[in-house]
PQR file with spaces between the fields and no chain letter, atoms N, CA, C, O and H, PARSE charges and radii, in Angstrom:
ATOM       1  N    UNK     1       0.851   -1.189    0.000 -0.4000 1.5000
ATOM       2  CA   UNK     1       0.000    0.000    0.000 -0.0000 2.0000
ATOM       3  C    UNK     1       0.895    1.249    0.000  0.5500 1.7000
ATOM       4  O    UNK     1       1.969    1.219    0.601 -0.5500 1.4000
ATOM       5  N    UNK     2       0.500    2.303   -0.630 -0.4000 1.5000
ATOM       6  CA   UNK     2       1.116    3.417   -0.431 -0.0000 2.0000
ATOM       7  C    UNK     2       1.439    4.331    0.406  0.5500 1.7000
ATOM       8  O    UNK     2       0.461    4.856    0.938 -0.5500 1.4000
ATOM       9  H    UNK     2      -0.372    2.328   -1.118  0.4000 1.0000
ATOM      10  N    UNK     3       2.428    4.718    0.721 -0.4000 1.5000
ATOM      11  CA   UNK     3       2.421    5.558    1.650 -0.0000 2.0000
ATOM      12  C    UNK     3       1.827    6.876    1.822  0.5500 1.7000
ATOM      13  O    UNK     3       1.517    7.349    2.915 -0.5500 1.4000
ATOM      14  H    UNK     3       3.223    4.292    0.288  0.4000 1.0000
ATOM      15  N    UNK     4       1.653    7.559    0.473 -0.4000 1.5000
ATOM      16  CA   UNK     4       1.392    8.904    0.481 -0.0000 2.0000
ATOM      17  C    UNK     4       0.437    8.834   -0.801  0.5500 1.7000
ATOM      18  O    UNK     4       0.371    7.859   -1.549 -0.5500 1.4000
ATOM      19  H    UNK     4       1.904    7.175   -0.415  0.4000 1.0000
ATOM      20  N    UNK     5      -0.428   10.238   -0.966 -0.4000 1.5000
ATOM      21  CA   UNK     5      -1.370   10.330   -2.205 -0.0000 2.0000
ATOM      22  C    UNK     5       0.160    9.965   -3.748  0.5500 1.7000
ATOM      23  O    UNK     5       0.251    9.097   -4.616 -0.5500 1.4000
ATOM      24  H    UNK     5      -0.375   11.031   -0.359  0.4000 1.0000
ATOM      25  N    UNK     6       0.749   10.754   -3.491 -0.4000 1.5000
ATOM      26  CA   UNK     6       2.390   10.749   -4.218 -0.0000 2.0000
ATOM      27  C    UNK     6       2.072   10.054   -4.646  0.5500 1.7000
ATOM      28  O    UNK     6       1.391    9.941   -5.665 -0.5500 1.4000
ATOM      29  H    UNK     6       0.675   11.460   -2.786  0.4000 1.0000
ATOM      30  N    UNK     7       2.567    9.243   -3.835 -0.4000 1.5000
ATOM      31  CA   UNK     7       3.404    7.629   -4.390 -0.0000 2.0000
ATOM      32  C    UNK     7       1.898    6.719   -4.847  0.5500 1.7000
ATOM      33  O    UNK     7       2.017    5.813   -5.671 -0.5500 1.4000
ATOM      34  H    UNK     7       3.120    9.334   -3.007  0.4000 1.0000
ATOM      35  N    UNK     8       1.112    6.900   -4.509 -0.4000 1.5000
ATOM      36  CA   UNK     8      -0.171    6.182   -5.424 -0.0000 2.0000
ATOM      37  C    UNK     8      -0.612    6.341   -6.315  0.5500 1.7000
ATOM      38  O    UNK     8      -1.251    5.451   -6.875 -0.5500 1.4000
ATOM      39  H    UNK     8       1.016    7.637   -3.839  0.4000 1.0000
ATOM      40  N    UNK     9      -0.402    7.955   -6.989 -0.4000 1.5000
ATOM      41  CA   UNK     9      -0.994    8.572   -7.937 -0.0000 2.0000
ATOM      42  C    UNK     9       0.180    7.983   -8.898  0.5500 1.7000
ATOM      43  O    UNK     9      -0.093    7.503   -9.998 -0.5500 1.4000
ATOM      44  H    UNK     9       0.117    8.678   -6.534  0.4000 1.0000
ATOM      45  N    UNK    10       1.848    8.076   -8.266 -0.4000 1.5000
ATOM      46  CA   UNK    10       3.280    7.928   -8.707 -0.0000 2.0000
ATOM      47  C    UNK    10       2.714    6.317   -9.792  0.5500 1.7000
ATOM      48  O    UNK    10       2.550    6.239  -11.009 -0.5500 1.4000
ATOM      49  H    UNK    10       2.070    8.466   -7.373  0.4000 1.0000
ATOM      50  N    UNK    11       2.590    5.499   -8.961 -0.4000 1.5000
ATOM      51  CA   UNK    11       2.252    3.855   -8.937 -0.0000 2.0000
ATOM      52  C    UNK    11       1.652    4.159  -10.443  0.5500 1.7000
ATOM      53  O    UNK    11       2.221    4.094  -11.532 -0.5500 1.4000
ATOM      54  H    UNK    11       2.723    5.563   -7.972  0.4000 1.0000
ATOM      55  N    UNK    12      -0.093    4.618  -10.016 -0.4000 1.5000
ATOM      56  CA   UNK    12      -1.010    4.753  -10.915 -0.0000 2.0000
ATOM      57  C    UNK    12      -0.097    5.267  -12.135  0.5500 1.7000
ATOM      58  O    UNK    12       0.993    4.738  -11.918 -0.5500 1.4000
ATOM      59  H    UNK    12      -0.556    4.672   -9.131  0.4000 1.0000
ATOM      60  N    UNK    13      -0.015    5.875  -13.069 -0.4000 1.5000
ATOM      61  CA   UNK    13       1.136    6.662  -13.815 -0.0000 2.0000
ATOM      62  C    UNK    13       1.474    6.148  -14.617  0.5500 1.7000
ATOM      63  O    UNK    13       1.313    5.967  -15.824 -0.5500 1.4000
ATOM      64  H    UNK    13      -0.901    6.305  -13.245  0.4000 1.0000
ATOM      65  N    UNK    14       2.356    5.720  -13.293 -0.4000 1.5000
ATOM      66  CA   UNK    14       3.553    4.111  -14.360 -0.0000 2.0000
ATOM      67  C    UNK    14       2.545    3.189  -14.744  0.5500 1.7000
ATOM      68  O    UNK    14       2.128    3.411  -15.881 -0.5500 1.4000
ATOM      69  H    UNK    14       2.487    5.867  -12.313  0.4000 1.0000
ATOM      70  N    UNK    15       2.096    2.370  -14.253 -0.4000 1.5000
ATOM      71  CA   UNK    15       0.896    1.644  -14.522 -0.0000 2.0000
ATOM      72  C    UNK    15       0.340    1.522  -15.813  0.5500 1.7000
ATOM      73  O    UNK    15       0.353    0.583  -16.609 -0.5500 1.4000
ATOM      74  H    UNK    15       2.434    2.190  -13.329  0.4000 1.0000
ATOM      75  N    UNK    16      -0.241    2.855  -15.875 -0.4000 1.5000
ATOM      76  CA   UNK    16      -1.318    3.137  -17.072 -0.0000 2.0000
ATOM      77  C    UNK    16       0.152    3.224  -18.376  0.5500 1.7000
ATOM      78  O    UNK    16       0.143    2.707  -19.493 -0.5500 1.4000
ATOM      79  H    UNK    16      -0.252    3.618  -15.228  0.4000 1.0000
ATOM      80  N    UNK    17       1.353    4.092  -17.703 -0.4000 1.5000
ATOM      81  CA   UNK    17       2.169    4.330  -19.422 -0.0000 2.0000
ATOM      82  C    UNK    17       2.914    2.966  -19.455  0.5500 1.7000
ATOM      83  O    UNK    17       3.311    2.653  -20.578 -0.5500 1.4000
ATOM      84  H    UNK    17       1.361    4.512  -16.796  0.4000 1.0000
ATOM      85  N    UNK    18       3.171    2.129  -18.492 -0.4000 1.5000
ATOM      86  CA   UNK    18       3.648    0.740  -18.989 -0.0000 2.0000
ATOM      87  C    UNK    18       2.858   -0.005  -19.530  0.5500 1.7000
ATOM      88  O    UNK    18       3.319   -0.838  -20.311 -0.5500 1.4000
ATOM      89  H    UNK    18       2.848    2.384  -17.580  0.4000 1.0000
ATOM      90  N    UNK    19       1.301    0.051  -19.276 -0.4000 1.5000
ATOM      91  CA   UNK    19       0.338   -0.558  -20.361 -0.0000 2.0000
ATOM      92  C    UNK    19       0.264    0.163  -21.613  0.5500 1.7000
ATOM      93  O    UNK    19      -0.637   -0.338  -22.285 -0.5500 1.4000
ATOM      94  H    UNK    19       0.927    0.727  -18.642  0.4000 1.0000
ATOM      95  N    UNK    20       0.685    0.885  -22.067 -0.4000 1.5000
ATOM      96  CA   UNK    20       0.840    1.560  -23.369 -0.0000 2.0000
ATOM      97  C    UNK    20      -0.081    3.116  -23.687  0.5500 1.7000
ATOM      98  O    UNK    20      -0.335    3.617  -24.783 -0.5500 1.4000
ATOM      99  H    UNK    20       1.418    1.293  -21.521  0.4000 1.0000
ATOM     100  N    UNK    21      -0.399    3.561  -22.467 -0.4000 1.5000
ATOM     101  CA   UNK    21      -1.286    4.728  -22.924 -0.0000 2.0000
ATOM     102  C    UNK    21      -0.014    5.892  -23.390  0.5500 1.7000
ATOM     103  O    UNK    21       1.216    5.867  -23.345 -0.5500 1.4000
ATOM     104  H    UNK    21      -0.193    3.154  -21.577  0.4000 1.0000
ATOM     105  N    UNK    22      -0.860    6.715  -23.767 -0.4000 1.5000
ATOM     106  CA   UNK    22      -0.517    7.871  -24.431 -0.0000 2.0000
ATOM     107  C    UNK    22      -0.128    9.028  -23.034  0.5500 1.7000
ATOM     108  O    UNK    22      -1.091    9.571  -22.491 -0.5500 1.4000
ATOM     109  H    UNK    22      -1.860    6.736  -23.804  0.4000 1.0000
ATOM     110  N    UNK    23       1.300    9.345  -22.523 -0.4000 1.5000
ATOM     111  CA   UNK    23       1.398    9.955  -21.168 -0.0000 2.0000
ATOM     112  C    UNK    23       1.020   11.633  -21.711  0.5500 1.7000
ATOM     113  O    UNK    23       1.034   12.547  -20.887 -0.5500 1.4000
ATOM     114  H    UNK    23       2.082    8.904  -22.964  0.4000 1.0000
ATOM     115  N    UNK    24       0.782   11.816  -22.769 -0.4000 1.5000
ATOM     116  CA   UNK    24       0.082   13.315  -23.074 -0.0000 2.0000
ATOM     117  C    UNK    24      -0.849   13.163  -22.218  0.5500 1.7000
ATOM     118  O    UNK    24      -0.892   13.491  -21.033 -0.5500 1.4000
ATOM     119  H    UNK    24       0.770   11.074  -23.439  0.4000 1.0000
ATOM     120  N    UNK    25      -2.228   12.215  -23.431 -0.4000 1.5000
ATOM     121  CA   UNK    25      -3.393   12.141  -22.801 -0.0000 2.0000
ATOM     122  C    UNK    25      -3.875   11.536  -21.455  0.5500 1.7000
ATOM     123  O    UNK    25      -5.038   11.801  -21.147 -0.5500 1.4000
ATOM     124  H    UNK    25      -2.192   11.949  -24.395  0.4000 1.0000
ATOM     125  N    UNK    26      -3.332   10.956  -20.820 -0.4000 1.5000
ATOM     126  CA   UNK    26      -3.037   10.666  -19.662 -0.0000 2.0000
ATOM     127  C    UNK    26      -2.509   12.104  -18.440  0.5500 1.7000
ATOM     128  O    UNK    26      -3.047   12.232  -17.340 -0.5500 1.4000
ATOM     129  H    UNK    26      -2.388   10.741  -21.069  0.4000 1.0000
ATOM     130  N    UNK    27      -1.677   12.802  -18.821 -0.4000 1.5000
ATOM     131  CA   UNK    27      -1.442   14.161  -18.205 -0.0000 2.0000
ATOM     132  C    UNK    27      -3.134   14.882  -18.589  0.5500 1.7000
ATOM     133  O    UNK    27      -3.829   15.052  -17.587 -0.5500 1.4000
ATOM     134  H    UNK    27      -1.240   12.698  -19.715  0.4000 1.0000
ATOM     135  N    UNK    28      -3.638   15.200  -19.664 -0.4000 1.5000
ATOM     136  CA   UNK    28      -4.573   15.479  -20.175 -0.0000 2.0000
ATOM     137  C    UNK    28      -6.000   15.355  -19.301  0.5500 1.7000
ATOM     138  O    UNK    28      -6.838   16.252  -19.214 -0.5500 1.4000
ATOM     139  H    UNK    28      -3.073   15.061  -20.478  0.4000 1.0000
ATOM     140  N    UNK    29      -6.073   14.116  -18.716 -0.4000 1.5000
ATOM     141  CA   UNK    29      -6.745   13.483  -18.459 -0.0000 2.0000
ATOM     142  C    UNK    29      -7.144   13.872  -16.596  0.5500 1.7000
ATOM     143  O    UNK    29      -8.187   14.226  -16.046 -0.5500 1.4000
ATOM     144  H    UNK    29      -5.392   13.387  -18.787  0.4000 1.0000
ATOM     145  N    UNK    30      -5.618   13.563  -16.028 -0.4000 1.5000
ATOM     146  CA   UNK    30      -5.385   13.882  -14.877 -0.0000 2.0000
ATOM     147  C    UNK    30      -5.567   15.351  -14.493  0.5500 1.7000
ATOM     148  O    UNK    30      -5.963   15.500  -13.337 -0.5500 1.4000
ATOM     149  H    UNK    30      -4.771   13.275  -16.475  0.4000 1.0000
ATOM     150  N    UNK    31      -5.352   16.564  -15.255 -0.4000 1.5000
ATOM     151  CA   UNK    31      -5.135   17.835  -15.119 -0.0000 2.0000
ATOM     152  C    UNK    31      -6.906   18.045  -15.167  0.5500 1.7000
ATOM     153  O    UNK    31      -7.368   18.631  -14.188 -0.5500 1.4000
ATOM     154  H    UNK    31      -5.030   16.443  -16.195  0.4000 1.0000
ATOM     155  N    UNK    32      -7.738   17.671  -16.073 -0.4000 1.5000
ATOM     156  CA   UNK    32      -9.133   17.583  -16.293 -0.0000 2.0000
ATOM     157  C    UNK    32      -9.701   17.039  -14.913  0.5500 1.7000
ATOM     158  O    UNK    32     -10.592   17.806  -14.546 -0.5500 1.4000
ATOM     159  H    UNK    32      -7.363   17.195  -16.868  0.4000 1.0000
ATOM     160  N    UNK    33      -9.562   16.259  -14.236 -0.4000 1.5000
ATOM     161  CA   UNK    33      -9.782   15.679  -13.240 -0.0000 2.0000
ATOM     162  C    UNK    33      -9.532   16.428  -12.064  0.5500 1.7000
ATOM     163  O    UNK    33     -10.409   16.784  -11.277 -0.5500 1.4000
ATOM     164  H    UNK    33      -8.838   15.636  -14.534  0.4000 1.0000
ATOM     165  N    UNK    34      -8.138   16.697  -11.943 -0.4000 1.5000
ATOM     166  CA   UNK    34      -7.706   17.563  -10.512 -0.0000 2.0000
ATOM     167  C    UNK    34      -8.727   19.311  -10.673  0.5500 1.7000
ATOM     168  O    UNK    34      -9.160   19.891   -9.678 -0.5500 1.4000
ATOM     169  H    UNK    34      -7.426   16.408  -12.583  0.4000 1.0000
ATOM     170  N    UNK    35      -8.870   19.726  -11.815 -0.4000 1.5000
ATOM     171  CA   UNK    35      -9.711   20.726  -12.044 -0.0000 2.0000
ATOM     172  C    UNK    35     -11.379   20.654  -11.551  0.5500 1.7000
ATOM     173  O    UNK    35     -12.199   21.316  -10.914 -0.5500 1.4000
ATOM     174  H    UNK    35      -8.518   19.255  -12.624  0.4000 1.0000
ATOM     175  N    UNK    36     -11.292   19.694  -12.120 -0.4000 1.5000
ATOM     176  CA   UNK    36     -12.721   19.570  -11.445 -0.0000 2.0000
ATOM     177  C    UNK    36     -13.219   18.909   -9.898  0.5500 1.7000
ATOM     178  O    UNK    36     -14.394   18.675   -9.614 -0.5500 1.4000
ATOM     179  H    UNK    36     -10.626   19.156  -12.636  0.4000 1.0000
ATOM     180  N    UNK    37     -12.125   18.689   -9.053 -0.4000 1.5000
ATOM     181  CA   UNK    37     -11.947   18.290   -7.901 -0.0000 2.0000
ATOM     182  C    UNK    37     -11.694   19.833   -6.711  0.5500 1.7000
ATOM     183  O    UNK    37     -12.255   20.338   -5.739 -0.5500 1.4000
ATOM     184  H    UNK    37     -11.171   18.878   -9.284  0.4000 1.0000
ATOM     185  N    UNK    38     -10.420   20.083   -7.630 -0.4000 1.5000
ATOM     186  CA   UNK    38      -9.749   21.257   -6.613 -0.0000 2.0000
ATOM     187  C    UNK    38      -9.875   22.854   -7.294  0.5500 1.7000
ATOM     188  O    UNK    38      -9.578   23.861   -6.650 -0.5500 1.4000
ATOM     189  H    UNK    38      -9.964   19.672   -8.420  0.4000 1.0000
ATOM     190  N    UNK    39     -10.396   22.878   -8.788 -0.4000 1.5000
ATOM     191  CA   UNK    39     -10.447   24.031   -9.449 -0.0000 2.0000
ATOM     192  C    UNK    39     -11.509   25.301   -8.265  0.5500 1.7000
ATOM     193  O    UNK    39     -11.338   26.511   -8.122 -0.5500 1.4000
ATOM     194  H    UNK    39     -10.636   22.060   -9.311  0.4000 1.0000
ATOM     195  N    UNK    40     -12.500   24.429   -7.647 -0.4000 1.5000
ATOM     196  CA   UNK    40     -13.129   25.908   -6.958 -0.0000 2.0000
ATOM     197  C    UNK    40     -12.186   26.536   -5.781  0.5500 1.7000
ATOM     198  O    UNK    40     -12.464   27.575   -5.182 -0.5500 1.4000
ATOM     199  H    UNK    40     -12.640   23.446   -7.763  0.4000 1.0000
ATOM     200  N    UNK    41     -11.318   25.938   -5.607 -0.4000 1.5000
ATOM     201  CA   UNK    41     -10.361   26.649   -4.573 -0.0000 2.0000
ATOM     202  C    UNK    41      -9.625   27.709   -4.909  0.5500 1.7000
ATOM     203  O    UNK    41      -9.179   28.635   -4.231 -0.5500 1.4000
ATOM     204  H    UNK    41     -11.092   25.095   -6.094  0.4000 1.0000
ATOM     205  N    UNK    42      -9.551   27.429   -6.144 -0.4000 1.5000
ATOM     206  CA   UNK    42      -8.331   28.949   -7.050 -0.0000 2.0000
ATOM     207  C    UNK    42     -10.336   29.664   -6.731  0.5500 1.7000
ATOM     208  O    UNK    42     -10.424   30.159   -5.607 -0.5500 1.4000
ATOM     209  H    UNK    42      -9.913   26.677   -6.694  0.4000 1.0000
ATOM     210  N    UNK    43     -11.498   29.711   -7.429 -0.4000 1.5000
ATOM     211  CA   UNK    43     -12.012   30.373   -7.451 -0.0000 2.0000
ATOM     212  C    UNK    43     -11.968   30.938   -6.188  0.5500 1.7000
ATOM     213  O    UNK    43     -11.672   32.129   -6.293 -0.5500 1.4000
ATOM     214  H    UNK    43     -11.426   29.309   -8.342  0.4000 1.0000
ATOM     215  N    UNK    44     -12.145   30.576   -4.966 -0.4000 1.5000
ATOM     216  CA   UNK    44     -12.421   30.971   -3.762 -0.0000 2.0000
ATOM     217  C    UNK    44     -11.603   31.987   -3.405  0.5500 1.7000
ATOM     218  O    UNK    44     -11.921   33.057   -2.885 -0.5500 1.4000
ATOM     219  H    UNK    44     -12.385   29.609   -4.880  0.4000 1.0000
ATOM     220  N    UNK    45     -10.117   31.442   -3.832 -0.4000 1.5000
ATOM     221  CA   UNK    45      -8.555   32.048   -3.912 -0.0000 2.0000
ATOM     222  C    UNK    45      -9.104   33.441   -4.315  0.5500 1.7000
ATOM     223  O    UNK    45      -9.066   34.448   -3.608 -0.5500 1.4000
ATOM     224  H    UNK    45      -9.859   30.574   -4.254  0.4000 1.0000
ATOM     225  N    UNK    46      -9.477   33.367   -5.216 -0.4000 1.5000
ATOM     226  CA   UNK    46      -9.558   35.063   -6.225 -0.0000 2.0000
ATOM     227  C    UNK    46     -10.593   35.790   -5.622  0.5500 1.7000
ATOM     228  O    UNK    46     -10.419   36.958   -5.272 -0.5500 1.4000
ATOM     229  H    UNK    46      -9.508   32.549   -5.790  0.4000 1.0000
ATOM     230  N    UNK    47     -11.690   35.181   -5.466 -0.4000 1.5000
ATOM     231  CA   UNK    47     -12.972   35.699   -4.896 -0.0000 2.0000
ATOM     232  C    UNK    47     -12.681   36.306   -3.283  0.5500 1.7000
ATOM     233  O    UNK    47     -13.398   37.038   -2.601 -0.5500 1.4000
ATOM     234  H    UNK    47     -11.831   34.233   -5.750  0.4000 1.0000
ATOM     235  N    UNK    48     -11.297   35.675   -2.961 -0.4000 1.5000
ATOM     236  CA   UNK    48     -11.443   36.136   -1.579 -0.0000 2.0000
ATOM     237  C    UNK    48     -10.226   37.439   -1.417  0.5500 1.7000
ATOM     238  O    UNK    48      -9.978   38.099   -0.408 -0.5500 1.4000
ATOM     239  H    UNK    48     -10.715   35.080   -3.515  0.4000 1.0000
ATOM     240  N    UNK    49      -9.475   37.542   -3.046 -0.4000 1.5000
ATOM     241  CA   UNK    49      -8.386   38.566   -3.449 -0.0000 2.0000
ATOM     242  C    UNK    49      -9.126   39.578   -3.732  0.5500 1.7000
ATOM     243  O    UNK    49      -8.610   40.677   -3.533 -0.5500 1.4000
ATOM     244  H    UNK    49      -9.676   37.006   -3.865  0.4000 1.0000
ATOM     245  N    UNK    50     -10.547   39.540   -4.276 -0.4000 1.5000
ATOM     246  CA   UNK    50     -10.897   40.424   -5.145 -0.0000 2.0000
ATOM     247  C    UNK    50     -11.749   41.437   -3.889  0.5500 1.7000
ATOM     248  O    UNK    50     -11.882   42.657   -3.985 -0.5500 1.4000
ATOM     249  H    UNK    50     -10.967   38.646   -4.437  0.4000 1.0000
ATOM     250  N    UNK    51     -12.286   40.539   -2.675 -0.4000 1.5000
ATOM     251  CA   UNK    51     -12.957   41.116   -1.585 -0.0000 2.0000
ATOM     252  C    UNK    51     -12.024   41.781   -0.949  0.5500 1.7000
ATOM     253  O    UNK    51     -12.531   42.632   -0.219 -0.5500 1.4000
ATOM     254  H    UNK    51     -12.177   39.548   -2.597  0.4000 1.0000
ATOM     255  N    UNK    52     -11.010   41.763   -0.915 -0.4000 1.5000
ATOM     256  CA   UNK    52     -10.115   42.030   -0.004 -0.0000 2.0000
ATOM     257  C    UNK    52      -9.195   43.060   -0.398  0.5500 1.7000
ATOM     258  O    UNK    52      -8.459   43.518    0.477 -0.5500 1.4000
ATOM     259  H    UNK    52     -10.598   41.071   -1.509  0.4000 1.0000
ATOM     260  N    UNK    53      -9.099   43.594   -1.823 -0.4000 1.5000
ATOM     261  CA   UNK    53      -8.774   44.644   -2.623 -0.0000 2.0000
ATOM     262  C    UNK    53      -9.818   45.577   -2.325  0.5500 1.7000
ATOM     263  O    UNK    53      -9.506   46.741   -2.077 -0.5500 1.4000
ATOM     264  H    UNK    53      -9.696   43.222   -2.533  0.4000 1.0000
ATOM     265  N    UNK    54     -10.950   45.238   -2.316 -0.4000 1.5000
ATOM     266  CA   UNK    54     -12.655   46.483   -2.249 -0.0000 2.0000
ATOM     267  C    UNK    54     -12.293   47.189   -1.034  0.5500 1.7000
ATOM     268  O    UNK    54     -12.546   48.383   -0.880 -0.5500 1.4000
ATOM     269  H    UNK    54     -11.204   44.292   -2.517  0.4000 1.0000
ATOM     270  N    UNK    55     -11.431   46.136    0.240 -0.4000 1.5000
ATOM     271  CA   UNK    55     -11.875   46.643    2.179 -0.0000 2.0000
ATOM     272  C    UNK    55     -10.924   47.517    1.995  0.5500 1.7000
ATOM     273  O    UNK    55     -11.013   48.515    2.709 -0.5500 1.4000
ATOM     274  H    UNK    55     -11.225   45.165    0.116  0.4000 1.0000
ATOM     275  N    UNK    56     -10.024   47.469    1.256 -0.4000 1.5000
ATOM     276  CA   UNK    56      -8.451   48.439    0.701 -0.0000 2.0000
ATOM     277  C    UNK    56      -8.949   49.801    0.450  0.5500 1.7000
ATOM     278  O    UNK    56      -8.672   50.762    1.168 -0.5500 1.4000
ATOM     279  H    UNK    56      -9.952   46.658    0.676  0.4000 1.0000
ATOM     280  N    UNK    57      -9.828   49.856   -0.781 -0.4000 1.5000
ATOM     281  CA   UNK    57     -10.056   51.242   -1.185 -0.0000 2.0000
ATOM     282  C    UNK    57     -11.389   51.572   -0.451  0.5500 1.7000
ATOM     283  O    UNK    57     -11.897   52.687   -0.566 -0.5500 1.4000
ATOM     284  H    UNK    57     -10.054   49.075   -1.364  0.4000 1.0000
């Protein structure tokens, strides 16, 4: 078992490009995924830059 998300995602990776996938679409794939998991946090990120520029002026 893995020790860390790392090293599982690491595992997963190799895995899929030693079975012959395409490591573009595979990056492709993963980046699509982590976006739609963790992408509202950049929103929150900005939304909470953009409030916080307004308390400024």
């Amino acid at each position: 078992m893995a020790k860390s998300f790392k090293e599982a995602l690491d595992t997963l990776v190799k895995e899929r490009i030693a079975a012959g996938e395409d490591p573009a679409e595979l990056f492709d794939e993963l980046h699509r995924e982590a976006n739609q998991v963790f992408g509202h946090y950049n929103l929150e990120y900005e939304l909470g830059m953009m409030l916080r520029e307004e308390k400024k002026d």
